[in-house]
Every structure is written in structure tokens, then in C-alpha cells.
N, C-alpha and C positions, 0 to 999 in steps of 0.2 A: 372222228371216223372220216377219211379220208376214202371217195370211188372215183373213179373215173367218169371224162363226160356222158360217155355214153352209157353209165347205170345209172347216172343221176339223171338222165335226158327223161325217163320213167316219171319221175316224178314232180320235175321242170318242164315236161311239153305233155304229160299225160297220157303216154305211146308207150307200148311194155316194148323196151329196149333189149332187154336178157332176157331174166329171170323174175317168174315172181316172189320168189323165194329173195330178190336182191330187194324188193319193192318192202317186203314183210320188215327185215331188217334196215333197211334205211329209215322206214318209220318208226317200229321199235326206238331205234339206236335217237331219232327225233324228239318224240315224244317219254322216251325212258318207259315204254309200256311194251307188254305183249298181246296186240292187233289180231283180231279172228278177220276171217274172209269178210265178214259183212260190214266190218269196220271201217277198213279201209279207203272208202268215197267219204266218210267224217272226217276221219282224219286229214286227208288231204285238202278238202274243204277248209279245214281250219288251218290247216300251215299255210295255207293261198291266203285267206284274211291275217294272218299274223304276218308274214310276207318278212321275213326275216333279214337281214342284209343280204347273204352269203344265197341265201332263194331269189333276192331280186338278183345280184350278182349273175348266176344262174342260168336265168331264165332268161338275161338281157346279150349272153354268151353266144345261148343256143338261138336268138335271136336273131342275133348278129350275123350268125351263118347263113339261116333262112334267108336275109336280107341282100348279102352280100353276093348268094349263092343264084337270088332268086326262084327259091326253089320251097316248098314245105311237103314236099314229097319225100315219105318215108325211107323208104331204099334208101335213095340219092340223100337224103340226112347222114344215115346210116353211114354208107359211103365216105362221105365228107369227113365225119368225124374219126372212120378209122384213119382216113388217108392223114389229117390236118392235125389231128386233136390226139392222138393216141398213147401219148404220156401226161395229159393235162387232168387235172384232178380236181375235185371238188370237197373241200372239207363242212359236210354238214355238223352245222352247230344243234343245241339241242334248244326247245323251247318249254318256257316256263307256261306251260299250259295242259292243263290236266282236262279232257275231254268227258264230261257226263253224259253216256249215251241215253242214260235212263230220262235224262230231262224232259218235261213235256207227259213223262207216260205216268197214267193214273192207276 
């Protein structure tokens, strides 16, 4: 599944970029699950500790811009990415981890 930077920025800088509806499906499409509303802070919890190539990749992109830009101001992200970034794409892999929410509960 190939998105662009700015849907993947959601789930590489943590900042709802679109939709949450692109955020549902990106993890879905990750994890091979279907994610409720409350799920979603585990989920991503656990792709940050599994930190996959294509996530460090990523996150080292949007980074990059922050750095470059000197800036970690949302807008001006925004901004940057349509101006700079606007056909650049990100192919999220999938990972081999099956998340048990029940764990822990008695």
C-alpha cells in the first residue's frame, strides 16, 4: 500500500494530516487487522517499538524537513510537504505482529 507523505506524516509524526479514516486504514493495511477507535494508541505504540525499515525511513524524511526547514510547526509542515513533497510516496510494509489487547486483563 502505497500513501503519500503527507497521509503517512499521521502516523510518522503523530499529527492527523487528512483523515482519520486514512489513519484506520494505514493500520489496518499494517497490522492485516480491523482497529476500533480505542485501539489505535496500541497499535501505534507497537509499530514505533517494531520501527520497521520503511517507518524508520519515514520518520527520518519527515525529519529531515523539520531540520532542514527549522521549523516543527504544523501549517508550515503541511506547507512544505505540499509545496516540496507532493508526488513522493511511502509504501507501508505490513508487520508480523499480532497485537493482544486482552493481555494483562483478568
Amino acid at each position: 500500500m502505497k500513501v503519500s507523505l503527507k497521509t503517512a506524516f499521521s502516523i510518522l509524526d503523530g499529527r492527523l494530516s487528512t483523515n482519520i479514516d486514512d489513519v484506520y486504514k494505514m493500520l489496518n493495511h499494517i497490522f492485516d487487522a480491523e482497529f476500533m477507535t480505542h485501539q489505535l494508541p496500541t497499535a501505534m505504540n507497537r509499530l514505533k517499538e517494531i520501527n520497521p525499515e520503511w517507518f524508520k525511513n519515514g520518520v527520518g524524511v519527515i525529519n529531515d524537513i523539520k531540520n532542514s526547514n527549522n521549523t516543527n510547526d504544523f501549517k508550515k509542515l503541511m506547507e512544505l510537504i505540499d509545496k516540496g513533497f507532493p508526488t513522493y510516496e511511502i509504501e507501508l510494509g505490513k508487520v508480523e505482529s499480532k497485537i493482544d489487547f486482552l493481555a494483562g486483563l483478568v
